[in-house]
N, C-alpha and C positions, 0 to 999 in steps of 0.2 A: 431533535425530533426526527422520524426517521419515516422516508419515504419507502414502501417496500413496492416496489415496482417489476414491472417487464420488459423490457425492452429489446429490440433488434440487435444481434450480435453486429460489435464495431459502431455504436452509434456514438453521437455526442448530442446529449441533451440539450436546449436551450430552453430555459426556464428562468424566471422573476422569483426575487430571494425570498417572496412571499408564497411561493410552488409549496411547501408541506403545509401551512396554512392554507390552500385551496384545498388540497384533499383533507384535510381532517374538521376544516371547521366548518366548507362551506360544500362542500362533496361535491366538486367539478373537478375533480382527476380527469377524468375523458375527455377533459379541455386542453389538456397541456399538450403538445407542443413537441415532438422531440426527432434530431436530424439525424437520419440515419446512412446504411449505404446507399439507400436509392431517393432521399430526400424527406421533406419535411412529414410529418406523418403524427396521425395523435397517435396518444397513448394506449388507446384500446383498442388499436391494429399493431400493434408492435408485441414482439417474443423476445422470451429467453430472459429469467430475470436479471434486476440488478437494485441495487441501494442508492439513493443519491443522498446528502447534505449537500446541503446548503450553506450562504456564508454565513446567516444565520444560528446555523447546526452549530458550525465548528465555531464562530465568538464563541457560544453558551457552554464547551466544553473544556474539561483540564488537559494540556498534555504536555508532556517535554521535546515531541519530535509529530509530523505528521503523518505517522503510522500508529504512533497512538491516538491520535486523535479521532481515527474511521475505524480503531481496534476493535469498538462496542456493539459495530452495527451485528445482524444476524449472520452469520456464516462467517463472520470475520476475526483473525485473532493474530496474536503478534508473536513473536520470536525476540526475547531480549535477552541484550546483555547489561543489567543495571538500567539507568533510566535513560540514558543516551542513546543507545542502539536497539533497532527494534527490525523487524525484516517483515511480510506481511503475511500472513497463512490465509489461504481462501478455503471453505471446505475439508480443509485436513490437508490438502498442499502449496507447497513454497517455494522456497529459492528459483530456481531458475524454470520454473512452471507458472510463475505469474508477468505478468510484463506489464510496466508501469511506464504510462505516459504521460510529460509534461511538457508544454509547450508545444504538443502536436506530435513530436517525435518518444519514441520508447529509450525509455532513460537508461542508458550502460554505464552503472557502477562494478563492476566486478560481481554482480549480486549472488556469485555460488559460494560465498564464506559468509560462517556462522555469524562470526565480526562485522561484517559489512549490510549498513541500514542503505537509508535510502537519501539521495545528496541532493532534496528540495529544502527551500525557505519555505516553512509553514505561512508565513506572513504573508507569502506572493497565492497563496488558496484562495478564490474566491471560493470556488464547489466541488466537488468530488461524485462521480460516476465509480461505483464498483459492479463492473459485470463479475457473473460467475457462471464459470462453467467453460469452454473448450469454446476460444475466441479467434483459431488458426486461420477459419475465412479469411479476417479483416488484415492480422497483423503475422500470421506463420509460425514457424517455430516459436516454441516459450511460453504463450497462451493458453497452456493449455488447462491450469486451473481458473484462470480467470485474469481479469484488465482494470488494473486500477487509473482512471482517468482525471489528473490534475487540470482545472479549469484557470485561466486567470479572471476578473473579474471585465464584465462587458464594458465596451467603449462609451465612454460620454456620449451625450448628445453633441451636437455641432453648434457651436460658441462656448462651451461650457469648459471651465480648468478646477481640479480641485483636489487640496491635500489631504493626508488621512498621516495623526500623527498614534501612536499604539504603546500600551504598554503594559507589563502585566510582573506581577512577583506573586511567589510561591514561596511558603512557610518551608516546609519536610528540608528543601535543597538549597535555599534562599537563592533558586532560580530566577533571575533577575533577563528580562527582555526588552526590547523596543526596536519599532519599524516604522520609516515616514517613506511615503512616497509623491510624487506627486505627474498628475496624470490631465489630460488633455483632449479636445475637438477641436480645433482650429481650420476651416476651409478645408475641410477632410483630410489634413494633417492629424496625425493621433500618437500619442506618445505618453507613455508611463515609466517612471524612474524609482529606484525602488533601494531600501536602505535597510540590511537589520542586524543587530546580534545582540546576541544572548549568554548566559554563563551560568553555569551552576554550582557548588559545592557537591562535597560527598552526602548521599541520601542516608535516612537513617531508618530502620525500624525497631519495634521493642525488644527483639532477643539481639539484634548483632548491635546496636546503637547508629552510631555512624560508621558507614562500609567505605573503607581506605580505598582511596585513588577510583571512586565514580563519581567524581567532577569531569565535568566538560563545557567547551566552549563553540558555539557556533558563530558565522559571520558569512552575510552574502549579500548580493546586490544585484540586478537588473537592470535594464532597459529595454525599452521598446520604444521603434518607431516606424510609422509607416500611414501609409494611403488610403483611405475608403471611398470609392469611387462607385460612380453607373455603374463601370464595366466591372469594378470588383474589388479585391484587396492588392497589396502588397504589405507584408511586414516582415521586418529585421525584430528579431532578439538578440541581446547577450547577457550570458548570465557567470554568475561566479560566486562558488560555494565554497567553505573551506568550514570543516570540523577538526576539532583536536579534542579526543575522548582521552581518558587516561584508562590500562587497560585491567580490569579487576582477576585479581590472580585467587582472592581466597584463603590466603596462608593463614594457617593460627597458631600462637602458641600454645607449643604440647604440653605445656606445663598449668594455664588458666584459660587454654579455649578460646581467648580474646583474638579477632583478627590484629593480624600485624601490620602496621604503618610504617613507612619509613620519613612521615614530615611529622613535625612538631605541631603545625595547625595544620586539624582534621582537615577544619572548614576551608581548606584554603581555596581559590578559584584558579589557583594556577595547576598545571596538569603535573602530576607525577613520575613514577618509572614503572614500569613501562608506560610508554603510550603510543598514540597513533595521530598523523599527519594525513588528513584528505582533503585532497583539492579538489576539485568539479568546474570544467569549464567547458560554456556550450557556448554555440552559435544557430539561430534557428532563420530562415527564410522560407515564409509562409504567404504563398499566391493561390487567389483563387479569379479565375477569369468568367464572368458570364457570357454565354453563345446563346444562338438564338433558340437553339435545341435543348441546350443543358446548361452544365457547368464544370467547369475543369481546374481540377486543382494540380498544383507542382508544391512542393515541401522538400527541401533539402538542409540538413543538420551537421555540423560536428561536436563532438564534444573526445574532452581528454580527462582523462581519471587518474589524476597520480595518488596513490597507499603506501608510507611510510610506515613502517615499524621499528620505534625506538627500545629495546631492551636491555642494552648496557650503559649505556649514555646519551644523555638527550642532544647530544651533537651530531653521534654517528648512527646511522640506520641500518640495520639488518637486511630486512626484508622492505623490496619498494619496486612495485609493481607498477606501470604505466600503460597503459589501455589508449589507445586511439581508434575513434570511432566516427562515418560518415557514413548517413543515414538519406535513404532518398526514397520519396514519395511519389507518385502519380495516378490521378483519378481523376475517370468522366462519370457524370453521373447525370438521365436524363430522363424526362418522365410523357415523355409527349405520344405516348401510344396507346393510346384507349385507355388512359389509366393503369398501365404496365410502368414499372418504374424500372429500370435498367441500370448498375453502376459494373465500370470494368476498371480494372487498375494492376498496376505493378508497383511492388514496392520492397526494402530491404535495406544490406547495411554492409558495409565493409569494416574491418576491425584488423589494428595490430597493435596487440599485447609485446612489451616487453620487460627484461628481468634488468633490473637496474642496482640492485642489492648484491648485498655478497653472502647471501642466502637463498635459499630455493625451495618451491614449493612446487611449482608447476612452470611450463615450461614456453620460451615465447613462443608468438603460433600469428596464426592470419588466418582470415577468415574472410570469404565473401558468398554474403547470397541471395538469392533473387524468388519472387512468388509473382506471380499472376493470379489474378479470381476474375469470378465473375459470379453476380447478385440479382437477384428479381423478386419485385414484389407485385401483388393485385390481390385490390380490396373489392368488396362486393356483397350486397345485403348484409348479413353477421359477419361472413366470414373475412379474414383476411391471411393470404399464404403468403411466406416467405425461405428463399431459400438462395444456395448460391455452391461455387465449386472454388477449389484453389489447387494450385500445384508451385510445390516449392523447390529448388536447391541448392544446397548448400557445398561448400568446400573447404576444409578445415585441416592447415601445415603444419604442425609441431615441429619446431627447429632443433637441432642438437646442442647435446650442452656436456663438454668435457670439462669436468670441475677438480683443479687436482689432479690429474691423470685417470682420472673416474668417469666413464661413461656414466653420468647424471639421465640426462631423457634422451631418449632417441628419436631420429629424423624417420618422420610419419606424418602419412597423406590419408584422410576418410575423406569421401563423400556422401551426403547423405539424400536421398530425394523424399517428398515428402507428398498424398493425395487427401486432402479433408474438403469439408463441406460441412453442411448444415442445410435440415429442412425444417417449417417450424407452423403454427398456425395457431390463427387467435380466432375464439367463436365470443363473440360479446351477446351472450343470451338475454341478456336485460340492459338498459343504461346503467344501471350496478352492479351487473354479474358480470365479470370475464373469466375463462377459460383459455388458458394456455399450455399451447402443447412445444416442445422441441428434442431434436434428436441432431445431435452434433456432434463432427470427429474431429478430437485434436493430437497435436501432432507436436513432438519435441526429442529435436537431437541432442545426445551428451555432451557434458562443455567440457573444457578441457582442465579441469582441473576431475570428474571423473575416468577422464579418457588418461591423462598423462602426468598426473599426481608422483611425486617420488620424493618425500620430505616430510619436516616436522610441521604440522599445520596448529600451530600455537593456541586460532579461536576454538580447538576441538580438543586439546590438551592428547593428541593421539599422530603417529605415525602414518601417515596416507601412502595407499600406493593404487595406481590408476589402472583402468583395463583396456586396451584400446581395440580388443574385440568387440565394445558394446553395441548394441544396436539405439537404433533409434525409439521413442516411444511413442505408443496410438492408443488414445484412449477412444472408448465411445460413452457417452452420456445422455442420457432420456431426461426429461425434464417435464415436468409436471406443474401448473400452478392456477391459483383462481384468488382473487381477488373481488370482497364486495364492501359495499358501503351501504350504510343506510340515514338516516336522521340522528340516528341515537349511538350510533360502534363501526368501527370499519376492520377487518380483518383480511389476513392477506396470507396464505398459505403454497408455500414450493418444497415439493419432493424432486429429488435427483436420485438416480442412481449412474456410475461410473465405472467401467471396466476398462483397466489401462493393463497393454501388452508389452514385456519389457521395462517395469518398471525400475528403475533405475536405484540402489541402496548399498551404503558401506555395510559391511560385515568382519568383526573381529576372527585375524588369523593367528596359528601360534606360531609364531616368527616374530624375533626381538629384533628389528631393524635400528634403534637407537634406544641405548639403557635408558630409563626412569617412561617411556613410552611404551602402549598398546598399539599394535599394528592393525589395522584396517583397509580393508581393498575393496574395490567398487566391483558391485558385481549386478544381476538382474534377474528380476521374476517376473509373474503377474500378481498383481493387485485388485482389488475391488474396494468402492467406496459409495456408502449410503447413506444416506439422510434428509435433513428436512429443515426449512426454517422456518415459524408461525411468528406471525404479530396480529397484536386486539389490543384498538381503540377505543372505551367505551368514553365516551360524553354523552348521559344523559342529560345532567344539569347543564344550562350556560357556561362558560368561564372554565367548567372542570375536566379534567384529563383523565384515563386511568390507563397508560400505554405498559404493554407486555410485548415481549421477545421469547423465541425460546430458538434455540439453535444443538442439534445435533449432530453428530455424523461416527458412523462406526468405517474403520478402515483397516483393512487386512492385507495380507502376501497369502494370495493362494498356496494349496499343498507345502505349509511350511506345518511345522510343530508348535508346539505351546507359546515356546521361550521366542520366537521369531515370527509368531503371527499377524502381532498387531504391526502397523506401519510406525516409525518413529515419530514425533513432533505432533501427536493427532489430539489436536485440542478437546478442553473437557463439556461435558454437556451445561450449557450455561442458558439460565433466565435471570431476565431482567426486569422492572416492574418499576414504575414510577407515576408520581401521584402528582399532579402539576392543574396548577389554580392560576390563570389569566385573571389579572387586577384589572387593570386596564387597557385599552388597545387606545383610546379616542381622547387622554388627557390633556389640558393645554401643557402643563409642564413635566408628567411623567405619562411617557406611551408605552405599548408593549411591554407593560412590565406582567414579574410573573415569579412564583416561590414554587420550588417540587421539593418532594423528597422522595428517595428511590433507594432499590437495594438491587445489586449485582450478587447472584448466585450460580456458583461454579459447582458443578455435582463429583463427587469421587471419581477420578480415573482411574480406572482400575485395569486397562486395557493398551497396556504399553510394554514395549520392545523391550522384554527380559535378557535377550542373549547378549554375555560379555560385558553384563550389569550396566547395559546401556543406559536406560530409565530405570527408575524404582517408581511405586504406587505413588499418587497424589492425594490425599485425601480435601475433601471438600469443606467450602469456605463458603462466607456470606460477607459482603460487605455493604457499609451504608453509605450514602451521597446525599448532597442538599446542593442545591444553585438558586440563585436569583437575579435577576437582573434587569434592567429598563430601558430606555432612551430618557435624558434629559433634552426638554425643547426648551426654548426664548425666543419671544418674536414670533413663534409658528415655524421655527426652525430648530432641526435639529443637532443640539451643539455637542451631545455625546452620550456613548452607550456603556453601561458601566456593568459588570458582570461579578457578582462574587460568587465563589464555588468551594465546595467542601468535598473533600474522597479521603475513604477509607476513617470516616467519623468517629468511629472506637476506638482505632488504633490497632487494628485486627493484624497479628502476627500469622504472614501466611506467605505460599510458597505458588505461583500460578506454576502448571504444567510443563509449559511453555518457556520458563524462566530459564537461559543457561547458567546462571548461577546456583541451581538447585544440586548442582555436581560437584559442587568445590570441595574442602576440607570439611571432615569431620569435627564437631565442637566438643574436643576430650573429656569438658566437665558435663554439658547436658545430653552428649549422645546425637545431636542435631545435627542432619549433615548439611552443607551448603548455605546460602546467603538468602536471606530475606525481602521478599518485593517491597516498596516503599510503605512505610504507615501515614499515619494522618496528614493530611495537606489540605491547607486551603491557600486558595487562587483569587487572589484581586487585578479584576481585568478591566483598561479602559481604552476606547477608543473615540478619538476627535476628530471628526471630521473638518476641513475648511472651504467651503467651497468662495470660489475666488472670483470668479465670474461667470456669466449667464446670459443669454438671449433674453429681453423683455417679453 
């Protein structure tokens, strides 16, 4: 269920997993709670929207990775490659315009390839924050579509220890998972331990059947431990992620159209040829100290990204990429002046990419860079203003690479400097009306694989070559929103509009750089981008739900022609609608239980990047969903929550937007191009809690 909210650019909400349950069923929204840059603050003083689930949300949903799983919300939409990989689209942009935080620091996967998701444990989610819109204040470069905010779940109380053991399988893939952790309060000792993996077969739908070599395997585990004290926190993390995707190439035989295999069992769960090896390793230290004035936090991160790519042999790797990355944090934040709320901080990251393969795509480089802001907020009868400044810079090395007596890339130095801000304000005309206004500039320099590109980049099936004249990009964003509730419906309405300078895009050249490839080079325009998200709750009856979504957005390249007007990747106009019936909340042995049915409706794209037959038309789909699920209690205690879910109920043959698989080979017999998104699945999900001990 989905909270459609507003919130202060850079916050991190704190909320009770019973938070969408307070706004929908008992209309005290205005009561929550949420920590921003200048501190604790309700919700109907705070701007700029955003989405939140809950741990809630996410049990009650299907998914194979946790980018699908927030895929549904309003403005939200995913980038896949089969069911494995997915990248996250905010309002019509991605890859390296959204920045994703987990564990407090902004996660560096390599995130500018088509191939490359995102390297969290879904199981470690308690909640999820999606801001949208241009978030450079808080976090600088790459924010600048929006911040998707990974939550873990809050600390025990103090005596308390308690496991959670999880599990769940899926029909379509025979997706098979499980995750135990087990977590702790001890004399303000605090520690969570954390165990998962997963696997899946090749998916199937009704025109391709099962799609050769999209099995995959996840595996990762955590820890956490540390201090909660008077004076404040300390906590250590470490974390460790490893995916092996097999990678879907498409090929069919020209003679019956059937995709071609090279194993004997479809279904197998072991990966195939090609595939790909990724590893994820962090280290988080997370201090926050109480002053008498304020509060001061210090955060400092590393993590390492190694990407394998197997293509001739699953012994030898081609392409392998290694990424080194330390992340550093620091903020005061203090409220002690007539109710002026003040936070100032510095914060940034250093990074070195290296080529470790005997292949190349882009070129090693380093990078360091550093932001200042500074934030203020004051609340006062309706009104409440918020605003703040930031200045960023960055310095970014590309090394030289003789390959073969081949000048490969060349040794090249950019700097980039970066000025944004945000001003923003909430008029709460009623205890049930708000009004929200904000105007925000964001800010993002090119990475280097657009700057210094010179190879076969295999996830795009296309020849890359880089620009390293590009400039930097600045968008500006107006943001509109109003939210109201009543007894009976609650409704929540945001208009944005988006003007980005320099926006950054490949464009097909005629130059054959390597036979059986199309060449493509980075180059830049301006852009504009508009639209809007709505949600309506009615409950008139007790118990009954009737929740709608609708999410649009039109996205263009100024003074461009027909074939090259619309922007690439710009997701379809989509409603959602669902009909959800509360049995019970208050049983002795079944609580919270609950039956919906709902339908996902995607509208014709018909507004996509013709030039060099980059896209072709989408045409529109419907699909059906059902879920249910409960808590079982004994004792007055609750021993486990059990979740069944249904997607894609008829079996509906259909092709998302979105999908990189919609470009593959042609199918000789029915004329069909490309691979099919997953058909019917249903999800049987359980989770056990244990809890082990307790204060009297």
């Amino acid at each position: 269920m989905l909270l459609f909210l507003c919130i202060g650019i850079g916050t991190n909400a704190q909320y009770t997993s019973d938070s969408t349950d307070v706004f929908f069923r008992h209309l005290t929204l205005n009561e929550v709670i949420v920590t921003g840059l200048t501190g604790n603050t309700k919700l109907k003083h705070a701007v700029a929207p955003v989405s939140i689930l809950t741990n809630k949300d996410l049990h009650a949903i299907s998914s194979t990775n946790i980018i699908d799983a927030i895929a549904k919300q309003p403005g939200v939409s995913q980038l896949t490659t089969g069911s494995g990989i997915s990248k996250p689209i905010i309002r019509g942009l991605g890859y390296n315009r959204i920045l994703v935080l987990n564990d407090g620091i902004r996660q560096e996967g390599q995130q500018w390839g088509d191939e490359h998701g995102i390297e969290i444990d879904p199981q470690s989610i308690n909640s999820v924050e999606i801001l949208k819109g241009p978030a450079s204040l808080m976090y600088g470069s790459d924010a600048m579509a929006g911040v998707l905010i990974f939550h873990r779940a809050p600390f025990l109380p103090q005596g308390e220890m308690k496991a959670n053991i999880s599990s769940e399988y899926q029909t379509n893939n025979g997706l098979f998972d499980y995750s135990v952790n087990f977590e702790g309060n001890k004399s303000g000792v605090v520690w969570d331990v954390r165990y998962s993996d997963k696997r899946a077969h090749a998916y199937k739908n009704k025109y391709d059947g099962y799609v050769p070599n999209s099995q995959f395997a996840e595996r990762a585990a955590s820890a956490l431990l540390g201090l909660n004290k008077h004076w404040g926190h300390s906590h250590l993390t470490l974390g460790y992620y490893h995916l092996t995707p097999s990678i879907i190439e498409g090929e069919r035989d020209p003679e019956t159209g059937e995709l071609e295999s090279e194993v004997d069992n479809i279904k197998t769960y072991h990966h195939g040829m090609p595939y790909q090896q990724v590893y994820h390793y962090k280290t988080v230290w997370d201090n926050s100290i109480n002053l008498h004035s304020g509060q001061l936090k210090v955060l400092l991160g590393y993590q390492q990204n190694r990407r394998q790519e197997f293509e001739e042999s699953p012994d030898e790797y081609g392409l392998y990429f290694q990424l080194h990355t330390v992340n550093y944090d620091f903020r005061y934040l203090t409220s002690g002046f007539s109710g002026w709320k003040f936070a100032i901080g510095a914060n940034g990251m250093y990074q070195r990419s290296l080529n470790k393969g005997d292949e190349y795509l882009i070129p090693a480089y380093r990078l360091f860079d550093i932001g200042t802001y500074a934030t203020v907020s004051k609340t006062w009868d309706k009104w409440t203003l918020n605003g703040g400044l930031r200045y960023d810079r960055r310095n970014l090395h590309s090394e030289e690479l003789i390959d073969e007596g081949v000048l490969r890339f060349h040794d090249f130095t950019r700097n980039f400097d970066g000025v944004t801000g945000s001003i923003g304000a909430v008029f709460n005309a009623t205890e049930r009306m708000n009004i929200r206004m904000n105007l925000s500039r964001g800010f993002r320099t090119p990475n280097m694989s657009e700057l210094g590109s010179n190879g076969v980049h295999e996830g795009t099936i296309r020849y890359e070559i880089g620009n390293q004249e590009l400039k930097a990009e600045y968008s500006l964003q107006a943001d509109l929103g109003l939210d109201i509730s009543s007894n009976y419906f609650s409704a929540q309405l945001a208009v944005f509009a988006n003007k980005i300078d320099n926006f950054i895009y490949a464009h097909r050249i005629n130059e054959v750089m390597e036979d059986g490839y199309l060449t493509y080079r980075f180059d830049a325009g301006d852009a504009r981008l508009m639209g809007f998200e709505a949600g309506l709750d009615i409950h008139p009856i007790h118990r009954w739900h009737f929740e709608n979504t609708f999410s649009y957005v039109n996205a263009v390249q100024l003074h461009q022609p027909r074939k090259s007007k619309y922007l690439p990747f710009t997701p379809a106009p989509r409603w959602t609608s669902e009909l959800k019936y509360e049995i019970t909340h208050h049983g002795k042995v079944f609580n919270n239980t609950f039956v919906s049915l709902g339908i996902e409706h995607n509208l014709k794209q018909d507004h996509y990047y013709m030039e060099g037959n980059t896209e072709t038309m989408t045409p529109a789909y419907t699909l059906l969903n059902a879920s249910a699920g409960t808590d079982l209690y004994f004792k007055g205690k609750k021993r486990a929550e059990v979740y069944l879910i249904g997607n894609n109920l008829t079996d509906k043959a259909y092709q998302n937007h979105l999908s990189r698989l919609k470009y593959t080979d042609i199918n000789s017999k029915t004329g069909r191009q490309g691979i099919y998104n997953m058909g019917r699945n249903i999800l049987l999900k359980v989770i056990i809690p244990l809890q082990l001990s307790g204060e009297k």
